[in-house]
C-alpha positions in Angstrom: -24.7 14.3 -34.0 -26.9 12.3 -32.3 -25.1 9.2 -33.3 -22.0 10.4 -31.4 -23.9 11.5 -28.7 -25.5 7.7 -28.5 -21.7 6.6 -28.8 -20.4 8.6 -26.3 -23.1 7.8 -23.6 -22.4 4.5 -24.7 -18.3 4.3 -24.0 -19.6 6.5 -20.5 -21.9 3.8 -19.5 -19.4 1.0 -20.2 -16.6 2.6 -18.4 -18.5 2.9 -15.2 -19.5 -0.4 -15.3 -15.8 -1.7 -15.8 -14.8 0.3 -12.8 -17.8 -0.7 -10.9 -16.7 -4.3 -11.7 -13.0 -3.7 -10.4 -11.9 -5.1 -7.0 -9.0 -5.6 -4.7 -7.9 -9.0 -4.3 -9.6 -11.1 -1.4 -7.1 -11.0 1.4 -6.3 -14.1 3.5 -4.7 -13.1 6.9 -2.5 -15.9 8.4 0.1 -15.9 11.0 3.0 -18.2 9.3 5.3 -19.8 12.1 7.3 -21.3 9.2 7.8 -17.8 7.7 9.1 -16.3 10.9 11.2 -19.2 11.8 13.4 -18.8 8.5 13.3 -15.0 9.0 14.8 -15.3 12.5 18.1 -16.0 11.8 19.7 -13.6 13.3 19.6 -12.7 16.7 18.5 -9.4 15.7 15.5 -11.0 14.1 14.9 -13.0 16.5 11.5 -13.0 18.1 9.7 -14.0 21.3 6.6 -16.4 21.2 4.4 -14.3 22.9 4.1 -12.0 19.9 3.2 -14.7 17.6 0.5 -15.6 19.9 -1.1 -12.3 19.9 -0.3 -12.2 16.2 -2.6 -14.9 15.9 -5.1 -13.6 18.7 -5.6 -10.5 16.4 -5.8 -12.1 13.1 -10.0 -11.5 12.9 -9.0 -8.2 14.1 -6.5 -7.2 11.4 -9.1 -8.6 8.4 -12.2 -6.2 10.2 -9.9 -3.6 10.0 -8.7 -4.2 6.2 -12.4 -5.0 4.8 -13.7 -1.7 6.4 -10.8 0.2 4.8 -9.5 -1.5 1.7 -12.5 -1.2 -0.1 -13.3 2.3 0.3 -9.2 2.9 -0.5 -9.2 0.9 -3.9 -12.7 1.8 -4.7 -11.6 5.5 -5.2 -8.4 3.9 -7.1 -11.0 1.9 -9.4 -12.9 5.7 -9.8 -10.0 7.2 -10.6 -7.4 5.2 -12.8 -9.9 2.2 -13.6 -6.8 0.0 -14.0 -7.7 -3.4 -11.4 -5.3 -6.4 -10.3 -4.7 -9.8 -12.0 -5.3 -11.6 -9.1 -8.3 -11.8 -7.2 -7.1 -13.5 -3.8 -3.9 -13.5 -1.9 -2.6 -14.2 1.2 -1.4 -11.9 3.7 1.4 -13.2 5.9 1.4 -11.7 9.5 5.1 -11.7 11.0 6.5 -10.9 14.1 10.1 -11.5 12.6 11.8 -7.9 12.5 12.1 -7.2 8.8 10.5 -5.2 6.6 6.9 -5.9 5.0 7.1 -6.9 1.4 4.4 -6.9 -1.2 6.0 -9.6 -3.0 5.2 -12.3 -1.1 2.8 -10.1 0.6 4.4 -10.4 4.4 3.3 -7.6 6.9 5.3 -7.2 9.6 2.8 -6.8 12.7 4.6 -6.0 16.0 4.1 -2.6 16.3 0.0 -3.4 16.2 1.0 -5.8 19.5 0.7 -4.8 23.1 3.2 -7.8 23.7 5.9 -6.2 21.8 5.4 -2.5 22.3 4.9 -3.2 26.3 5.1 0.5 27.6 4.7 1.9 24.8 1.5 2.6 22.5 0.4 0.4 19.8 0.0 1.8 16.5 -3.4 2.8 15.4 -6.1 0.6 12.9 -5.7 3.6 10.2 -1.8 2.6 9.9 -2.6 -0.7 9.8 -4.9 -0.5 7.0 -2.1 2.1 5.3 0.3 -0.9 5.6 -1.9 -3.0 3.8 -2.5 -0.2 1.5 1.1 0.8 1.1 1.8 -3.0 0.0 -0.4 -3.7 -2.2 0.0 -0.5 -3.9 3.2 -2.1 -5.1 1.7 -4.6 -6.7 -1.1 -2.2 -8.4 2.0 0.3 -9.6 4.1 -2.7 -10.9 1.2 -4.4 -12.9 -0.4 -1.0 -14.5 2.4 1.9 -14.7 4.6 1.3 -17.9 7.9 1.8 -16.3 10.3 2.9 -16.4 8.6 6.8 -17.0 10.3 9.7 -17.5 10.5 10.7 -13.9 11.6 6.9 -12.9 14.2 7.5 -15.4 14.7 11.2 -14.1 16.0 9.9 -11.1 18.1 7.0 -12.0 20.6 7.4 -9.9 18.9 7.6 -7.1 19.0 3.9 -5.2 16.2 1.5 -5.7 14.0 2.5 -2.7 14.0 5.7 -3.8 12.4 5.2 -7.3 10.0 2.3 -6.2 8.4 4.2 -4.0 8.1 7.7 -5.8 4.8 6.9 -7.7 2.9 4.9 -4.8 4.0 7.7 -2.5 2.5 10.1 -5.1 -0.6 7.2 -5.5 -1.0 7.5 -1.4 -1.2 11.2 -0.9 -3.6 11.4 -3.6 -6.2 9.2 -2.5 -6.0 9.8 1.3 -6.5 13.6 -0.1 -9.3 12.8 -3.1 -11.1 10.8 0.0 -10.7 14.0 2.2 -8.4 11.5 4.6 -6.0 14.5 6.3 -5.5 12.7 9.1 -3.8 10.1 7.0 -2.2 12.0 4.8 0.4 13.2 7.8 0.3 9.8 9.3 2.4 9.1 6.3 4.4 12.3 6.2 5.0 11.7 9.7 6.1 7.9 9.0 8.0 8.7 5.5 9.9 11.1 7.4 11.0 9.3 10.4 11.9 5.7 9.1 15.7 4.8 9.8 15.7 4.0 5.8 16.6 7.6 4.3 15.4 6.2 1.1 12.2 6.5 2.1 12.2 10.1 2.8 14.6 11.3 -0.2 11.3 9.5 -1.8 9.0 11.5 0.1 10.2 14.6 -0.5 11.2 14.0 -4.1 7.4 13.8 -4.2 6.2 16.6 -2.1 8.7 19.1 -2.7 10.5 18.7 -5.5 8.2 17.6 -7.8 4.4 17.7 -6.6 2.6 14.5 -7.1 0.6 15.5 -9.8 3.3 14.7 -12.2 3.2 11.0 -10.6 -0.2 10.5 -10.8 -0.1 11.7 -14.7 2.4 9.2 -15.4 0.0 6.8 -13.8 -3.3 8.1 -16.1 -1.0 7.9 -19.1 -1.4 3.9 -19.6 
């Protein structure tokens, strides 16, 4: 008995310290004008240069913003799932091209942050900043430690592609803005899952919320 108590405290102590250890890659903020120049070949995508200069103006501004937040985000991730990232440093692309954020490379488009684009209107707050950053990289976290496709990925085959990538990091979101006791982002996300032009985003969204509760998500995600 006391043996497998030993052992036990033993396994206990080790997994803290692995999840203790985990970390979200270092993130290199940088305004690319080559990016945006081959993004802007349309004239819808085209962009004026006094967004890229306030792009740049604000780049300290966006990496304060994500080291105050990302840690605290992935750190209840870590606490929770204890799965981490195989890379420890990436860099983060700002744009001012209009088209989409990817995680893959990681591009974040940043004109709604700028006073230069939204003129009249207001910019968009630090917390949906840092939830763009999180939303991205949560990508990359799903892809590298959920063993797809799951039975609910496969549930839902026929839904299109945005749909089913973004069921279990929608899932992933609202349970670690809630498990961090974050409401206010929790329905900055509702709010923004349910308004994008893309319906695929909110099919997703409510596939997650409604239809299926995220609990089953986030099981799928324990499972590995």
């Amino acid at each position: 008995m006391l043996k497998s108590i030993i052992g036990i405290l033993i396994l206990l102590i080790s997994s803290l310290t692995f999840a203790s250890e985990l970390a979200s890659p270092r993130l290199f903020f940088e305004y690319s004008w080559l990016y945006d120049q081959n993004c802007a070949v349309t004239e819808e995508r085209k962009f004026d240069p006094a967004w890229a200069s306030e792009a740049v103006e604000k780049t300290q501004n966006f990496t304060d913003i994500w080291e105050k937040n990302g840690p605290i985000f992935f750190g209840k991730v870590f606490e929770v799932f204890g799965f981490g990232f195989s890379r420890k440093e990436l860099t983060a692309t700002l744009s001012v091209c209009r088209a989409p954020s990817y995680s893959n490379p990681l591009v974040l488009n940043v004109t709604r942050f700028l006073k230069s684009y939204m003129q009249d209107k207001p910019v968009r707050s630090d917390d949906a900043f840092a939830d763009l950053v999180f939303h991205e990289l949560l990508h990359t976290w799903v892809s590298e430690n959920v063993n797809f496709p799951t039975p609910l990925y496969n549930k839902y085959q026929d839904e299109e592609r945005i749909v089913r990538n973004h069921l279990h990091l929608m899932a992933m979101q609202k349970y670690i803005y809630t498990a961090l006791n974050r409401d206010d982002l929790v329905k900055l996300i509702a709010l923004q899952y349910s308004t994008m032009p893309m319906p695929g985003y909110s099919r997703a969204w409510k596939i997650v919320t409604e239809i299926e509760g995220v609990e089953p998500f986030i099981e799928e995600v324990k499972a590995k």
